[in-house]
N, C-alpha and C positions, 0 to 999 in steps of 0.2 A: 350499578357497578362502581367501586369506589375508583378512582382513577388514580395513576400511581404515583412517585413523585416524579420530579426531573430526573431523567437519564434510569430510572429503574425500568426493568422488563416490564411487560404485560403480563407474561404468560411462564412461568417454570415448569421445563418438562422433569420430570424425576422419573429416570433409569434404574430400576437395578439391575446388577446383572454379577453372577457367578460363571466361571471359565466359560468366556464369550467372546476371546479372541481371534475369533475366525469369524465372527457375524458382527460385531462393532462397530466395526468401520464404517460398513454402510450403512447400518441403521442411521448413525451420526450422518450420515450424507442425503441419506433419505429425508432427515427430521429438518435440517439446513432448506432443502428445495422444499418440505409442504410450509415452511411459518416465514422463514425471511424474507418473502416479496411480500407478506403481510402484514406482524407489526416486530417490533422489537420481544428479542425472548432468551431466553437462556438454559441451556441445558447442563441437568446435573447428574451424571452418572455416579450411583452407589455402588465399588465394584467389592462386595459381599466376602473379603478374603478367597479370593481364586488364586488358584494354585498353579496355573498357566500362565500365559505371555497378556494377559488381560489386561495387567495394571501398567505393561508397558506400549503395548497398541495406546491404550489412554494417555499416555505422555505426548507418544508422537503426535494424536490425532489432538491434543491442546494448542498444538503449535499451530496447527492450520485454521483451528478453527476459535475465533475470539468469543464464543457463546458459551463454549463448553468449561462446566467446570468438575472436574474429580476427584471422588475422596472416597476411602478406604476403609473397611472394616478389617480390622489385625486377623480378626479371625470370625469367622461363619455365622451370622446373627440372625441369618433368616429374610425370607424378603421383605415383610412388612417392619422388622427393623430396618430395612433398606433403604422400602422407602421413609419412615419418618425421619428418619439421617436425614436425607433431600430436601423434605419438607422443612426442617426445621432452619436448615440454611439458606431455604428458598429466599429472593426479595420480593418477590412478585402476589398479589394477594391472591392469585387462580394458580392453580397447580395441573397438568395434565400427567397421568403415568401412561407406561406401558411397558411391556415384557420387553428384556434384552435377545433375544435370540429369534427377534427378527420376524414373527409370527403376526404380530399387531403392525398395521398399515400404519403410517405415518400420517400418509393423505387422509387420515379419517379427522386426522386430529381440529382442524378448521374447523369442519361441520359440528363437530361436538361441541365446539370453544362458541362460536356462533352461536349455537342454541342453546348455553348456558347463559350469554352475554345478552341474548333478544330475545330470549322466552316471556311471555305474558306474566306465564306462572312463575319465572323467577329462580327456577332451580338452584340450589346448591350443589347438588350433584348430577352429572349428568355422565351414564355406564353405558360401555359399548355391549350389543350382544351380538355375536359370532351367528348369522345367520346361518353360512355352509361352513362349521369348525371343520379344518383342515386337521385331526389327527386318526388314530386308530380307532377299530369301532369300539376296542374296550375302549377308553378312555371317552371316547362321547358318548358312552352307555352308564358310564359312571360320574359322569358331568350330568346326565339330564338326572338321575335318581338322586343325586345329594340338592340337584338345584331344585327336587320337587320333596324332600325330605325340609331343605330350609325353610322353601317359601311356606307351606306348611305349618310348620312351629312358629314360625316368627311373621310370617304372613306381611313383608317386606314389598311385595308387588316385582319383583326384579327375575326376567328368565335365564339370569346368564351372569351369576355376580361372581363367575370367577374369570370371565377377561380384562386382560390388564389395563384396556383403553379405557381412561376415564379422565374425566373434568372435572374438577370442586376446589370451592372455597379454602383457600388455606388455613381460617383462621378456626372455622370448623374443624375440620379435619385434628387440628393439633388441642381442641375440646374434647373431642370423645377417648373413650377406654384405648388403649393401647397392650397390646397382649400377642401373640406370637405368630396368631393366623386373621388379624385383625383386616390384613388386606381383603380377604373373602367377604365380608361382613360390612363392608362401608355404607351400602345401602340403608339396611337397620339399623345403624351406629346412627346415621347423619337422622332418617326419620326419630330416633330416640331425642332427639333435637329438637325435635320440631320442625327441621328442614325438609324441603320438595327434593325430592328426587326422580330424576326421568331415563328413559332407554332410548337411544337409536341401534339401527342396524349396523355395522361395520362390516368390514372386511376381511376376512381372515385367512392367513398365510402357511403352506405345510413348511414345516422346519427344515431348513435345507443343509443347515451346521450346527456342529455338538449334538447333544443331546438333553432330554428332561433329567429334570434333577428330583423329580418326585415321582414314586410308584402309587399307583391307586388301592393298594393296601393300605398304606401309610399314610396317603395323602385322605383315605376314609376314615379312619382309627382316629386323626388326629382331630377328623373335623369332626365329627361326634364329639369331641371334648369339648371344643371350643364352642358349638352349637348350646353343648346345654350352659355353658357358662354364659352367652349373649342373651338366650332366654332368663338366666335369673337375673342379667341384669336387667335387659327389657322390663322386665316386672318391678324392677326397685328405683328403675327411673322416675324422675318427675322434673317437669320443664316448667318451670314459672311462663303462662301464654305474654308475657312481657314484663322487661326488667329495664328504670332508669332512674338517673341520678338525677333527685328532684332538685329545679333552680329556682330560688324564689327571685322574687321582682324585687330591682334595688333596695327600692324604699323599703322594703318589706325585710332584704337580707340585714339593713340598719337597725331597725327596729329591732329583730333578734339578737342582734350581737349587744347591742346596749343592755337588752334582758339578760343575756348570758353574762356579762361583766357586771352589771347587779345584783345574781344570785351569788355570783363567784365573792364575793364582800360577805356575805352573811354566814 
């Protein structure tokens, strides 16, 4: 793990969230009690153009709290714009996400950062999966056939790559494709890599405020597009099995530069 510099976080959690000012707050309260008796972190909530009291809960909840920091989309970009906004302001070189509306445990978040940080194998990514998902039966009926429709085509290993709890590398992460429902897909993005990717079990919470922003029509139609476009890139990838900047040995970098200032004469 690369260690980070003076006074930067360890760990950047990246939020998004669209009209979540009813569930905010304590999410932000919740994420404060599972990381800050642990190491230094910072939160960045992406609040997605919400058209409620969202962006103003997040002013007040800045004042209390010295980790959080928030910024705005003018207008509606989607979550996985949401989160690379995060990401890309992050300082921290680990990023963990998770849903704004309160559904993803907080307390999970350790165990995952943990087994990113101490794993054997080293992961890159490391994805929660909702053992008992707290929603309706359509929607966990339509969660298990897209997540066995994915793994299928793309053959990714991952039974659950649409909860939002997750861990990985940031520097990864802002390497691969970026596209509209990119969030879904990080599994097979980071493997396209070359990187390890792992599951634990989480936690998972019934919604108790607002509501989904996506129907299972829409949220299927759309992932069908984006499926076959990871498959053609899958296909068109290729990961050099290692890349570096060769250094020659002093005497050696001498020698060539006096060769290079003698051909440069002729």
């Amino acid at each position: 793990m690369t260690r980070p510099a003076d006074g930067a976080p360890r760990l950047s959690v990246v939020v998004p969230v669209l009209n979540e000012a009813e569930s905010i707050g304590e999410l932000i309260a919740e994420i404060d009690r599972a990381l800050a008796p642990i190491f230094h972190h910072e939160v960045i909530v992406v609040d997605d153009g919400s058209t409620d009291d969202t962006l103003a809960v997040l002013r007040v909840l800045a004042t209390r709290y010295a980790t959080l920091r928030v910024m705005r989309h003018k207008s509606r970009a989607g979550q996985s714009a949401a989160v690379r906004s995060g990401v890309k302001v992050a300082r921290a070189d680990w990023i963990a996400t998770l849903d704004g509306d309160g559904q993803n445990d907080p307390s999970d978040l350790p165990g995952l950062i943990m087994r990113a940080w101490n794993g054997a194998d080293r992961p890159s990514l490391v994805g929660g999966v909702r053992i008992k998902r707290q929603d309706s039966t359509a929607r966990r009926m339509a969660g298990r056939f897209a997540n066995r429709v994915r793994n299928t085509i793309l053959r990714d290993g991952c039974p659950d790559t649409g909860c939002g709890i997750k861990v990985f590398e940031r520097e990864v992460f802002l390497d691969v494709a970026s596209f509209g429902a990119m969030h879904r897909f990080l599994p097979a993005l980071f493997q396209m890599r070359g990187r390890t990717c792992v599951y634990v079990p989480v936690n998972h919470r019934p919604r108790l405020r607002g509501r989904s922003k996506y129907g299972n029509l829409k949220r299927g139609l759309i992932g069908l597009v984006d499926l076959a476009g990871v498959y053609w890139l899958k296909r068109r990838t290729s990961v050099p099995a290692a890349s570096w900047e060769e250094e020659l040995p002093p005497v050696a970098a001498e020698q060539e530069e006096q060769r290079m200032n003698v051909r440069s004469f002729h």
